[in-house]
GUTORTI-419550 format. One record per residue: residue in one letter; x, y, z of N, C-alpha, C, O, CB in turn. Coordinates in steps of 0.02 Angstrom, whole numbers, plus 50000, padded with zeros to 5 digits. Glycine has a CB too. Example, Ala and Ser with C-alpha at 12.3 -4.5 7.8 and 13.67 -1.06 7.14 Angstrom:
% residues 2
A506604971650390506154977550390506604983550390507124983450423505654977650452;S506424988850354506844994750357506455000250394506705005750402507044997050286;
This chain:
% residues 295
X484744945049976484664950550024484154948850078484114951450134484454956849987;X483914945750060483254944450105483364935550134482854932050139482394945850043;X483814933650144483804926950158483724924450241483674918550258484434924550126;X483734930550289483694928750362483204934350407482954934050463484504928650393;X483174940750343482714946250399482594950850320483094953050291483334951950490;X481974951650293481794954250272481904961150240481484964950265481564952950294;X482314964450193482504971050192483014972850232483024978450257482034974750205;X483454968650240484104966650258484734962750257484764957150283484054966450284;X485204965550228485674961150226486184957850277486524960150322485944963250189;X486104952550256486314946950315487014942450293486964938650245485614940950326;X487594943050327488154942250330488084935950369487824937250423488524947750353;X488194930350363488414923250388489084920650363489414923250318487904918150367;X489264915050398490034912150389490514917450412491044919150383490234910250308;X490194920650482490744925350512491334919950578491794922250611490194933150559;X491074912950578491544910450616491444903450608491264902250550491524912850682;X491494898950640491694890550618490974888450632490764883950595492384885350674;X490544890850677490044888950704489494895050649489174899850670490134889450797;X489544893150594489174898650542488494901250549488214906550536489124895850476;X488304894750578487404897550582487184898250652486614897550672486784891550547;X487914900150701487394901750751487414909250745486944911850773487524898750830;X487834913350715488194919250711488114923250651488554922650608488844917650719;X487484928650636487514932450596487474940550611487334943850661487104930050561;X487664942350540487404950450551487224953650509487454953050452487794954950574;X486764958150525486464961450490486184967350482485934969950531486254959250485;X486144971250410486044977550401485564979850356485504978450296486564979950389;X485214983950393484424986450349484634990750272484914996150266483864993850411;X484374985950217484514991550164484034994250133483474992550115484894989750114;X484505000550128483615006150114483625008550075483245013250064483325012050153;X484225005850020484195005349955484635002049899485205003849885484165010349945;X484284996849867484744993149819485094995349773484794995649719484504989249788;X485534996949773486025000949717486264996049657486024996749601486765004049756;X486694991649670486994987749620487114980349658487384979349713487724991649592;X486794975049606486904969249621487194964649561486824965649512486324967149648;X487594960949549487834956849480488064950449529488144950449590488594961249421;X488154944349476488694940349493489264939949434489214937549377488414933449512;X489884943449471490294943949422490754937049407490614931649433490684949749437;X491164937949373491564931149335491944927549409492234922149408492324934349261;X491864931449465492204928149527491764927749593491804922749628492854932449547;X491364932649607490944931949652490184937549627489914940849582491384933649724;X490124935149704489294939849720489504946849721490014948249753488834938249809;X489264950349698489434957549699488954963849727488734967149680489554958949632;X488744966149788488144971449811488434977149820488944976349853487744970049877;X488324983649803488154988249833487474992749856487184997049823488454990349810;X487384991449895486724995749929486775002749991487225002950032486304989449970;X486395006349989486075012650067485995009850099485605005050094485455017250077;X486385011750162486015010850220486085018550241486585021850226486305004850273;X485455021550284485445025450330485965029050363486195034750358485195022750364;X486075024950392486555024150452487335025050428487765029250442486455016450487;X487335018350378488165017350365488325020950300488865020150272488425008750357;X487825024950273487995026550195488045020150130487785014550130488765030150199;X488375022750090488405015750034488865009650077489125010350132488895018149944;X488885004550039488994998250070489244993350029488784991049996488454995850097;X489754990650017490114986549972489954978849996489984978150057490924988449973;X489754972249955489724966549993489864962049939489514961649888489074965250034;X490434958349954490444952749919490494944149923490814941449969490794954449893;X490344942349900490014934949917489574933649985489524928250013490624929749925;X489284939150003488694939250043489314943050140489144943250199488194927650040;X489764944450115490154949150157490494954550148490964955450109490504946950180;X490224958450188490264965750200491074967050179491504963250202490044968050285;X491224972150138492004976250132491984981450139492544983950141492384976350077;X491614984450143491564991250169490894995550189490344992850183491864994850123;X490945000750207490445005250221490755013850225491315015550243490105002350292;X490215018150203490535022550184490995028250259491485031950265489955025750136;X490325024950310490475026750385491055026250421491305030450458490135023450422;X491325019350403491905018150455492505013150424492895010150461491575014450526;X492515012750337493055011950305493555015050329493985010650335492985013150250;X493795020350348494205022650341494895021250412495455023750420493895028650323;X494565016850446494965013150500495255006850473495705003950504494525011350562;X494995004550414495414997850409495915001250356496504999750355494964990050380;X495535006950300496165008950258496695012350267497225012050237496045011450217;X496455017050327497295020150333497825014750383498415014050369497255029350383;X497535011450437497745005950446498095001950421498615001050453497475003950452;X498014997550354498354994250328498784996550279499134992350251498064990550315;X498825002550263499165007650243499625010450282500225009650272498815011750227;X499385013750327499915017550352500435012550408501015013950423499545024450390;X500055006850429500555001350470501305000950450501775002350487500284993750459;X501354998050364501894994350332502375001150318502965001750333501634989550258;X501805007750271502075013450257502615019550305503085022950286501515015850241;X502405019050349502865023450412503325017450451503735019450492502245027850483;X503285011550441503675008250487504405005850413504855002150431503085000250535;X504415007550365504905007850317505175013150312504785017950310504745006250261;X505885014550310506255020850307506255025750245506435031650244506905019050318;X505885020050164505965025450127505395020450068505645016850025506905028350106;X504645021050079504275016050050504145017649963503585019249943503585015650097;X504595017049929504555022349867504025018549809503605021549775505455023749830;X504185010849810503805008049761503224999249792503374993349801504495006649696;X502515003749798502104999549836501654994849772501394996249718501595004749892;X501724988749811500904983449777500514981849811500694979849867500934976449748;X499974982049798499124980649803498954975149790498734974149734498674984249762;X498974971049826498654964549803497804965249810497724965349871498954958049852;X497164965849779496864964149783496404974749793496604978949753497014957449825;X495974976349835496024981649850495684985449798495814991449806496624982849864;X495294984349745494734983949670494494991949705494594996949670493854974949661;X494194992949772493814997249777494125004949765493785009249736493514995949836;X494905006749796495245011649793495475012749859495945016649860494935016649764;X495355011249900495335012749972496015014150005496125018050051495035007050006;X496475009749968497165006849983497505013949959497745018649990497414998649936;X497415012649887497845016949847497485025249895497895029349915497655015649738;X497125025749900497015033549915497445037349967497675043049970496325034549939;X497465030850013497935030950068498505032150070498745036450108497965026750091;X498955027350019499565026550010499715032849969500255035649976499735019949981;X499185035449921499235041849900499615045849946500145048249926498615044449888;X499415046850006499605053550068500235054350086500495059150113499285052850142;X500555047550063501285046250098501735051250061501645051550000501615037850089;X502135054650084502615059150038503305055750012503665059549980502825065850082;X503575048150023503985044450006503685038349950504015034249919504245042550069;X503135039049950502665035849884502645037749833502305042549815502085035749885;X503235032049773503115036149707502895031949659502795034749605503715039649680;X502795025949661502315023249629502005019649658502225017349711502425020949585;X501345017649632500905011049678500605006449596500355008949547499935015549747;X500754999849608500184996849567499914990749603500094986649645500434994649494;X499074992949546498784987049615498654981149559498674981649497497814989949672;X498554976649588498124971549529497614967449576497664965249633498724965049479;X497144967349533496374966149559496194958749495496304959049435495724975549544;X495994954649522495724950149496495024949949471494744946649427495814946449531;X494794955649523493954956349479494114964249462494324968849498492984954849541;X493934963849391493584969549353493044974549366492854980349360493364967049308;X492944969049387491954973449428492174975949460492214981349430491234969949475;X492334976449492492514977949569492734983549563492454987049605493004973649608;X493154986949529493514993449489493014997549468492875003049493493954991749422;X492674993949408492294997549376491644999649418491425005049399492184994149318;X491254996349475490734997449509490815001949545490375006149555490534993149538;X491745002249587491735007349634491945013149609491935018049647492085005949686;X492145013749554492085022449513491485023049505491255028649517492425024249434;X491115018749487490265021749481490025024649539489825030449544489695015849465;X490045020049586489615018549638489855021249711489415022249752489525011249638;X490605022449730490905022749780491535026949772492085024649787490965016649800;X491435034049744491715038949735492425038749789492985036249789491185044449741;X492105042149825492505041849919492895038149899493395041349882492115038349999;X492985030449887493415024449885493675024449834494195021149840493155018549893;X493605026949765493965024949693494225032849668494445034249612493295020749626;X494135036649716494315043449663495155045249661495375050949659493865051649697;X495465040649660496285041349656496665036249600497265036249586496605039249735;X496065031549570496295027649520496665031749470497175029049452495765024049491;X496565036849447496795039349369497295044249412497615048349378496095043749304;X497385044149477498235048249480498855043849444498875037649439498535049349575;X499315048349422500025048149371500265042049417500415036849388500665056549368;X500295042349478500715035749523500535029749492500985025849475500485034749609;X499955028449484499535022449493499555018649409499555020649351498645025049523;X499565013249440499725008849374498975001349401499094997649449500955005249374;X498535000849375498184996649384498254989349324498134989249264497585000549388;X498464984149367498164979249325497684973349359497574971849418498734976049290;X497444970949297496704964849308497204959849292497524959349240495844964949245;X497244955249353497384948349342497344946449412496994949649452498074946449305;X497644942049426497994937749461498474939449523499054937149525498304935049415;X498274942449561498864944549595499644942149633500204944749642498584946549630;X499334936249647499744931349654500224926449600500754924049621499364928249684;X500044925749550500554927749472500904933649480501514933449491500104929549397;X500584938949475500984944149477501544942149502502064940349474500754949349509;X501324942549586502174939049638502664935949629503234936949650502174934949682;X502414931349591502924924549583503454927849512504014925549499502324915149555;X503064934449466503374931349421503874940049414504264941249367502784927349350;X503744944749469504044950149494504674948149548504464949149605503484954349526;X505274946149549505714946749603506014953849628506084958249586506234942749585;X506244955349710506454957949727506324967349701506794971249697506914953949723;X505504969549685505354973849672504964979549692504834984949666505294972249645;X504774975849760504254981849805504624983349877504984979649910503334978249826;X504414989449888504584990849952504064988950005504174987050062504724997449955;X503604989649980503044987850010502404983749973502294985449915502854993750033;X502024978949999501694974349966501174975350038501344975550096502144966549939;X500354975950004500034977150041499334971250028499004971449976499984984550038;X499234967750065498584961550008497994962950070497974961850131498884948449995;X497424967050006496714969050034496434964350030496024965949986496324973850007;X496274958050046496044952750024495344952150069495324952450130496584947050030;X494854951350033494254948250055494464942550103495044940650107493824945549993;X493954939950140493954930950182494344926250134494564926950077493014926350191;X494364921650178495044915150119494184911150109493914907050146496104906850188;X494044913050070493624909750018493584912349936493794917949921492924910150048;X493284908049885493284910249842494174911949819494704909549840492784914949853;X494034916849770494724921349747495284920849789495824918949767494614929049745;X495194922349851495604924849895495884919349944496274920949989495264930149928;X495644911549932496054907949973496794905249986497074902550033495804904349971;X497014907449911497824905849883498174912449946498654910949981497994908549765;X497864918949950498104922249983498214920350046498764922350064497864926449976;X497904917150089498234913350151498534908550146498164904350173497894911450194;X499074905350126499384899250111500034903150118500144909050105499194895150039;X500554897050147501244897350167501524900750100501794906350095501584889750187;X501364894650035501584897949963501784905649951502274908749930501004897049918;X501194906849973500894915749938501434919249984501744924049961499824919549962;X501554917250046502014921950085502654922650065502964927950059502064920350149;X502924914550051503644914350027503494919649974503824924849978503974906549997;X503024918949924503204923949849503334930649868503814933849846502544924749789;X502794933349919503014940849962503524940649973503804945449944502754942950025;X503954937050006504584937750031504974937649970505454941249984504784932450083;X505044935949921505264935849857505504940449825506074941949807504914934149826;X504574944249813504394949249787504714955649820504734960449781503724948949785;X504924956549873505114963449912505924966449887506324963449851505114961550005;X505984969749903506724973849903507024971549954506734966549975506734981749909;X507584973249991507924971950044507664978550108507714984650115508764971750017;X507454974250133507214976750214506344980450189506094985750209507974985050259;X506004974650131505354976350117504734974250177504714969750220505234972850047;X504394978150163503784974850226503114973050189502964976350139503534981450296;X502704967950211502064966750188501794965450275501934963250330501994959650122;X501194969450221500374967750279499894964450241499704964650183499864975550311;X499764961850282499094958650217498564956850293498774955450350499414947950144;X497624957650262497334955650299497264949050324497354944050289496974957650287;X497104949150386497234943350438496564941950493496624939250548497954945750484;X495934944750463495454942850500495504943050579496034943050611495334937050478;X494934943150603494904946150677494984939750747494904933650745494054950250682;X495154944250801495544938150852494844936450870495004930850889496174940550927;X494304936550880493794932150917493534927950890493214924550929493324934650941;X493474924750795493374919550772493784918650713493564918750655492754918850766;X494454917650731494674915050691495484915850709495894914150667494374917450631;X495714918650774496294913050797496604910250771497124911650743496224908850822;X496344905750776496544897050721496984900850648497594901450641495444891250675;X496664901950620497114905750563497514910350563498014910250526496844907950523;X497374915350603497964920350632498604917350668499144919950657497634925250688;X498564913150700499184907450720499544904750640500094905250614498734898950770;X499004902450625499424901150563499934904250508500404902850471499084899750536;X499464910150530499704915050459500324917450519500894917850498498964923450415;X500194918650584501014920350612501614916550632502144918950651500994923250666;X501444909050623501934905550630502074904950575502684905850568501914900550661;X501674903250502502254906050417502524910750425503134909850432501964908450343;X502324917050429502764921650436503284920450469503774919350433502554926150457;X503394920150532503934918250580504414916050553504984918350558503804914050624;X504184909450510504744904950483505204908750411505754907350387504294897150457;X504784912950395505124915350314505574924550329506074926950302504154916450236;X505134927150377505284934950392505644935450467505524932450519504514939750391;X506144941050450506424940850520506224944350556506574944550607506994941650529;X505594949450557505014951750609504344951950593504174954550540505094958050629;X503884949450633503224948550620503024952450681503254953050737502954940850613;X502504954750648501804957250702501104956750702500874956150645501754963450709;X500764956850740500234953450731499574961550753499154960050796500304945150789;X499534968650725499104974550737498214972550728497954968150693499384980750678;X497954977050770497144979350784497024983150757497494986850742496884981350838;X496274985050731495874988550722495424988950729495234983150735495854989550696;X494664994750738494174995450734493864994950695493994998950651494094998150749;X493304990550682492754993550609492004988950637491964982750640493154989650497;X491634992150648491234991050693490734988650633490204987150661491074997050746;X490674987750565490254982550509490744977650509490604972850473490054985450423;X491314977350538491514969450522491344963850568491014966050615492224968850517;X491444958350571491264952750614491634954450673492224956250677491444945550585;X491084953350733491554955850797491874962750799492294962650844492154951350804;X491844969850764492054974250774492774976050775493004981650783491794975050811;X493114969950766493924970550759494254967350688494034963050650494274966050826;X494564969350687495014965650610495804966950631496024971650665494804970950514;X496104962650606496874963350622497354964150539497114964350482497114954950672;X498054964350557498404965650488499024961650537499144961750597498524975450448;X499304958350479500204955750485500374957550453500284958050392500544949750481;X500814959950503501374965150477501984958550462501884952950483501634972450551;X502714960650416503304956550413503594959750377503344962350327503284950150395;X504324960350396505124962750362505194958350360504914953450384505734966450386;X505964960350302506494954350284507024957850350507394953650377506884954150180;X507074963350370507594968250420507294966450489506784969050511507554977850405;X507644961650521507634960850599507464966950656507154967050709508324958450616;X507894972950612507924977150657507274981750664507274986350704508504980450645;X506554979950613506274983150613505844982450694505904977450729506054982750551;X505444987850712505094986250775504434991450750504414997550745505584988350857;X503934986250737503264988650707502974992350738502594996450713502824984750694;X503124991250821502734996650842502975000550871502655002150921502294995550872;X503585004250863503715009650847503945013250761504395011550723504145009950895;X503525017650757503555019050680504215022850658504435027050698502895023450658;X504395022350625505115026650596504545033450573504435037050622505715021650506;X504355034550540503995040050513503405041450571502955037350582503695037950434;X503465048550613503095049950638502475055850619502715061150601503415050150679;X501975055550621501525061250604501355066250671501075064650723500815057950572;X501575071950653501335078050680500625079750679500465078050622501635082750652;X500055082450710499675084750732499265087050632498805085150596500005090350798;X499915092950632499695095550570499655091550484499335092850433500145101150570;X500305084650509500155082050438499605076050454499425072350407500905078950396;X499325075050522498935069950520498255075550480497975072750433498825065650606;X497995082450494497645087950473497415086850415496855086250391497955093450473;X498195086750385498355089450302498315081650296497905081050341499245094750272;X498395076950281498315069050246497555068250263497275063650232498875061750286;X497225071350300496495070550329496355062250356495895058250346495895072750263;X496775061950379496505055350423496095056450495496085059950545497175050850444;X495795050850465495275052150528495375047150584495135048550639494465051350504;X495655042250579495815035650626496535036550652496725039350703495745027950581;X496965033050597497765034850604498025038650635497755044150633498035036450562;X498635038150678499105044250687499905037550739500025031550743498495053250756;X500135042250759500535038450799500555034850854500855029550860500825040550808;X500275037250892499835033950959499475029550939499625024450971499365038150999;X499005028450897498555022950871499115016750848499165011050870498045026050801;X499455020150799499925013850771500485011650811500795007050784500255015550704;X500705013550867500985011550920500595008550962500835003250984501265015850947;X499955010150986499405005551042499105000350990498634997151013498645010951085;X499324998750911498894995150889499164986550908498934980950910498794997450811;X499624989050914500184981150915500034978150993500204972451008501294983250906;X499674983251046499674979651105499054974951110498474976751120499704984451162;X499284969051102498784963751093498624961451177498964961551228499134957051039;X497744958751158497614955051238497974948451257498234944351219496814952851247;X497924948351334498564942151365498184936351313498544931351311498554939251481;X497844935851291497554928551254497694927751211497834921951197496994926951242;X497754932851162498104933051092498924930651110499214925151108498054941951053;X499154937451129499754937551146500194928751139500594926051101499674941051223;X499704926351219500104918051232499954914051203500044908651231500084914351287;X499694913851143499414911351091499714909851021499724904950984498994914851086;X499984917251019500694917750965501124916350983501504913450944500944923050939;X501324917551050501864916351069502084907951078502634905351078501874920251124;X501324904751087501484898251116501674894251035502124890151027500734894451171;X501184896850977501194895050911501964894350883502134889850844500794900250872;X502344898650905502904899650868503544896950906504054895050877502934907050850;X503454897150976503784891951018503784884950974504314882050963503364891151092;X503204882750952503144876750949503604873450874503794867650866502364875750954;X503654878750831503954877550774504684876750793505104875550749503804882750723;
């Protein structure tokens, strides 16, 4: 906690150039620290951001402004499918996902599987807001492997959603060509997955990557924005991908009205957002575009 500013936690390895680039947040109170069987594990107060999730010395949430990456990567895959009945969680320990996918009225089951244990068990303790939808009837939780899971599930989700921490540690199998084919596997006919895809100002380089696999295995990819102003650079992105050509991500099949955006209580989400999320800058844009030309 204290390794760059005193009574603050300090987030490094936010881009290729690691140590010229940190960030950091005053904690004003240590709540829970372990190293579990997979990583570093913090929750601490801040002031400002409320409780604070961090693992392997990077930030996953905050209680302030979570709620832009979760309905986000939720509601992206969820409204752009015509009938999302049976969803997976790759990864996603805290609840954040599932609470979300909770709201959908074409959601009738979700299971997630989480590779860390802790991670479950800390955020029912510790991070109410984020875990209080685990013990709904939908939800089927398992601890393993998520990526086993995939390989060894064919043709069974409508939707496949992977909350994945940075491609370090646990979570590096999750960016690999491999892991995508198994998504594509794993889906129903005309299934969609999002999975996180890290933000366009340091790290590019991998977002090309992860959209030219896609490209090659799914017959629509997209490449959506978001806000979350504790993450690196203030932006985070999601790829989107069907096996159905005809899908067009950014326009949603499922639209929300005024009153069910009210009643689902979202605070970020709605239709306008998830339609302006897909309009990427000219740099991104000729970037993907030039990536996938090239294949």
């Amino acid at each position: 906690m204290d390794s760059y500013i005193k009574g603050y936690f300090c987030e490094k390895d936010i881009a290729d150039d690691c140590d010229k680039i940190i960030s950091a947040v005053k904690c004003d109170k240590l709540i829970h620290a372990e190293k579990t069987k997979y990583q570093d594990l913090v929750v601490f107060e801040s002031d400002v951001l409320g409780r604070c999730l961090a693992l392997d010395g990077a930030m996953q949430l905050t209680e302030k402004d979570e709620f832009s990456y979760q309905e986000m990567i939720s509601f992206l895959p969820l409204n752009s499918h015509p009938n999302p009945k049976k969803v997976l969680i790759v990864g996603g320990g805290d609840g954040g996902v599932i609470r979300e996918c909770l709201k959908h009225p074409s959601v009738e089951s979700i299971t997630l599987c989480e590779i860390d244990e802790r991670v479950v068990e800390v955020s029912k303790k510790y991070l109410p807001f984020m875990a209080s939808s685990f013990n709904d009837p939908k939800v089927k939780v398992l601890i393993g492997d998520g990526y086993a899971y995939i390989r060894e599930n064919k043709d069974a989700f409508d939707v496949i959603i992977t909350d994945s921490s940075d491609p370090k540690g646990p979570a590096v199998s999750l960016f690999q060509k491999e892991y995508y084919q198994s998504l594509k596997e794993c889906l129903r006919s005309g299934g969609i997955i999002a999975c996180q895809a890290e933000t366009i100002w340091f790290h590019l380089h991998l977002i090309k990557f992860l959209y030219a696999t896609a490209s090659e295995l799914f017959a629509s990819v997209a490449y959506a924005l978001t806000l979350v102003p504790t993450y690196p650079s203030g932006q985070i992105g999601f790829l989107l991908a069907c096996k159905d050509k005809k899908i067009n991500f950014g326009e949603p099949i499922h639209k929300l009205t005024d009153e069910q955006v009210a009643e689902m209580k979202l605070k970020y989400y709605s239709t306008e957002i998830h339609r302006a999320s897909f309009v990427l800058p000219n740099f991104v844009r000729n970037e993907l575009k030039t990536e996938t030309q090239s294949k």
